[in-house]
N, C-alpha and C positions, 0 to 999 in steps of 0.2 A: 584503418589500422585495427589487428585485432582485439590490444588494449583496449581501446578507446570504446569499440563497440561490444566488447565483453564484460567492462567494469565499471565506465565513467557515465554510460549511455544508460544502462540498466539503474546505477546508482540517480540519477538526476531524475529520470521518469519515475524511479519510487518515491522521488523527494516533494516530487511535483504530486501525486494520488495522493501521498499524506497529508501533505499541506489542504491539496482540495478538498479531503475526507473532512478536515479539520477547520473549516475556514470561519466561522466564530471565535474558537478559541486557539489558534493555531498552534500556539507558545507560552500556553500559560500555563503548561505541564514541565518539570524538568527532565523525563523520561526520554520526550522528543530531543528536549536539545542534545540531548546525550548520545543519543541515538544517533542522528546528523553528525556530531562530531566523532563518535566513532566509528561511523564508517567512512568521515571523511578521511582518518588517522589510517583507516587500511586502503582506501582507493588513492590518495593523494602519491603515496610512494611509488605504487605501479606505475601511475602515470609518467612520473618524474626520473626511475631506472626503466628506460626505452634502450639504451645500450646492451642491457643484458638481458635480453631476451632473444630466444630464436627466432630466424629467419625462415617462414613455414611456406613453403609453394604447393598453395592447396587452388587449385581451380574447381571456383563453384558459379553457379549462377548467380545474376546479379540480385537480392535481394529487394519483393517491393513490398511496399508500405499498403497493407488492407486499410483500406480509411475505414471499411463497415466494422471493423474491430474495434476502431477508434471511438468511433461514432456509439456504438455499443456499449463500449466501455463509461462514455460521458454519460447515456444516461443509465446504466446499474449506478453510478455516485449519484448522478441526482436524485433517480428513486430511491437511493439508501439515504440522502439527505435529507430531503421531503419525509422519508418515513421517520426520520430521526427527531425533526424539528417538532413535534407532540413528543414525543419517547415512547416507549413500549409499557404498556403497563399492563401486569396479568392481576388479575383477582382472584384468590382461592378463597370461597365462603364452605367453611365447614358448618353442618348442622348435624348438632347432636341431640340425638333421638332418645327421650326416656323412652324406656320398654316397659313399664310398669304403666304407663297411662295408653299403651298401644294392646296392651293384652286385655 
């Protein structure tokens, strides 16, 4: 159905990269939960009026699944985990130069 695979499919696989982005602290943000319940409050409706929507006669090809996409994708989070789990840390060291003991 085009629903399903335009709104409820998309909405779930970003629920799932969040969660995995996050999987220390998944939920101990309120942001997140907010976030999940609002887009639940806009995907849930779509799903539920199926009556009124158009009936579209699109012939396409049958869509396949790149597992190397998938595969790819697993490890960009894991190496953004692994990078994450030290944190980033920049160091700016300023040195200021007397000019009076350089001249």
């Amino acid at each position: 159905n085009f629903l399903f695979s335009q709104a409820i499919i998309p909405w779930i696989a970003g629920s799932i990269i969040i969660i995995l982005v996050n999987i220390p602290d998944n939920f101990n943000y309120w942001y997140e939960i907010i976030t999940f319940i609002t887009m639940g409050f806009v995907i849930v409706p779509i799903g539920l009026n199926r009556s009124a929507t158009t009936h579209l006669e699109i012939h396409r090809a049958k869509a396949r699944i790149h597992y190397s996409y998938i595969v790819l994708l697993l490890i960009l989070i894991l190496a953004y985990r692994v990078a994450m789990a030290y944190g980033a840390s920049f160091t700016t060291v300023f040195d200021v130069i007397d000019l009076q003991t350089v001249n």
